[in-house]
C-alpha positions in Angstrom: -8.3 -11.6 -6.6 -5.8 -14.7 -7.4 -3.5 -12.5 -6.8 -4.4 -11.5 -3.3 -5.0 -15.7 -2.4 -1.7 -16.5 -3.9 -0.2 -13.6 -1.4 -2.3 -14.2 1.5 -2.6 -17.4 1.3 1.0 -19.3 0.5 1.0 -22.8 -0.2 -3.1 -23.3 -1.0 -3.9 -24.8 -4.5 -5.8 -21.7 -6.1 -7.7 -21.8 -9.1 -8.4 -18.8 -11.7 -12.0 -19.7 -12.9 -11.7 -16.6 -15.6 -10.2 -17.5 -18.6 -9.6 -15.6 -21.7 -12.3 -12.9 -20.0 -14.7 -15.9 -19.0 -15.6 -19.1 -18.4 -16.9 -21.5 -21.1 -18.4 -24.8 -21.4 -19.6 -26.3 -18.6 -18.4 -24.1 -16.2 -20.0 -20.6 -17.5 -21.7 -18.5 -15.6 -19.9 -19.3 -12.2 -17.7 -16.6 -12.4 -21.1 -14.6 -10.8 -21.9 -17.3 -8.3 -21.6 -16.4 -5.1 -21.2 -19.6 -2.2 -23.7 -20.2 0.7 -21.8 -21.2 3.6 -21.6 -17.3 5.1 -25.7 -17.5 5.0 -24.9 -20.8 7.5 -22.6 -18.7 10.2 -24.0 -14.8 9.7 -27.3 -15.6 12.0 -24.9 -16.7 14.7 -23.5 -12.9 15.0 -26.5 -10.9 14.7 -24.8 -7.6 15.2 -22.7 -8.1 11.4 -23.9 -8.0 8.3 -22.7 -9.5 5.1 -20.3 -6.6 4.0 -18.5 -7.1 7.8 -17.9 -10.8 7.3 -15.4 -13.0 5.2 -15.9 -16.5 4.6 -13.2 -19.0 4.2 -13.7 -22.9 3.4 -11.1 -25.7 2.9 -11.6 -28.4 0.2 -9.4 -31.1 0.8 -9.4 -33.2 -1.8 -9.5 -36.2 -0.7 -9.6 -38.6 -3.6 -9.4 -38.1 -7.2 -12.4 -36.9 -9.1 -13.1 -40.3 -10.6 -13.0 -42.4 -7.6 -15.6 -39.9 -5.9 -17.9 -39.7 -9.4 -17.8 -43.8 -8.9 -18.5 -43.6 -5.5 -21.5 -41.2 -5.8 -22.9 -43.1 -8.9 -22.7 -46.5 -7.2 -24.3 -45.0 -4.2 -26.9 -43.4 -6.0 -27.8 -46.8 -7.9 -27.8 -48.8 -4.8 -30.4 -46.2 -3.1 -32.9 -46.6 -6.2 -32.4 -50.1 -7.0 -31.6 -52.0 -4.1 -34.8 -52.8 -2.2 -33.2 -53.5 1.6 -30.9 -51.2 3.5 -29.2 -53.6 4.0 -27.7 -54.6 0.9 -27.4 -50.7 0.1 -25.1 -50.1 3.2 -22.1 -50.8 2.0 -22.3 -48.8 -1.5 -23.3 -45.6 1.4 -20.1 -47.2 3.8 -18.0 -46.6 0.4 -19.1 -43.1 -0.4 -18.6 -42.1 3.6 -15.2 -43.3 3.8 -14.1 -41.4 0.2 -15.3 -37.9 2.0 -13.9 -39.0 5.1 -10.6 -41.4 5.1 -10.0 -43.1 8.3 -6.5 -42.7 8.2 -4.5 -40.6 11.0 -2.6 -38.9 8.2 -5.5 -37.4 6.5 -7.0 -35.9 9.8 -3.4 -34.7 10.6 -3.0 -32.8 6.9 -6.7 -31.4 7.4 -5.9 -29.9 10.7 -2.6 -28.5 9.8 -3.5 -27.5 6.9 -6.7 -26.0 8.3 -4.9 -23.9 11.4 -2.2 -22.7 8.5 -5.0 -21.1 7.1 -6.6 -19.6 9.7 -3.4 -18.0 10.9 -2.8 -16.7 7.3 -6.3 -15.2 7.6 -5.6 -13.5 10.8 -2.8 -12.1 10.0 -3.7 -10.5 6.5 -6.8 -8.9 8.3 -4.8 -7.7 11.0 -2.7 -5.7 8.2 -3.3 -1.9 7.6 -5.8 -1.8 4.4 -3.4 -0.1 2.0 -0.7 -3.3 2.8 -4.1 -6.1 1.7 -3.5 -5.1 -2.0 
């Protein structure tokens, strides 16, 4: 399947979660996960079912995985320990802004990178089966 997003998909940062025949530590077992978010969007089309549908998300990394582990930890102690809203908002005003940057440039990348994929997606299932492989 790397294979096929590699091909299909130029450019995207891909992943292979299976390595040397599985995962191990941590992230074991996920190899068998399946996501959620096609459970979110298949209600909306009543007439497909989950064999008919594809389901593509974009991660967009936004910060480096210690800044958002900070972020979410000091959020999480200012929600339990902090006794006004007050004082918690701006530990929740820091964890809002590290999934969602206010700069111009980050929207831009996000929406081109976004519509990239979507035409990549299009056009590999507008291709004749036997070319998909």
């Amino acid at each position: 399947m790397l294979d096929r997003t590699k091909k299909n998909f130029p450019g995207a940062y891909s992943y292979d979660l299976l390595v040397s025949g599985g995962l191990e530590g941590a992230a074991k077992g996920y190899e068998h996960t399946r996501g959620l978010t096609h459970k979110c969007y298949l209600p909306l089309f009543p007439k497909l079912s989950l064999d008919d549908t594809i389901t593509i998300t974009q991660e967009f990394g936004t910060f480096p995985m210690t800044v958002v582990g900070l972020g979410m930890m000091f959020e999480n102690m200012a929600y339990h320990y902090q006794e006004d809203s007050e004082t918690r908002k701006p530990f929740a005003d820091a964890l809002r802004w590290i999934f969602t940057p206010t700069q111009q440039s980050f929207y831009e990348m996000a929406m081109a990178r976004g519509t990239t994929v979507i035409s990549q997606a299009i056009e590999m299932f507008s291709l004749p089966v036997s070319s998909q492989k």
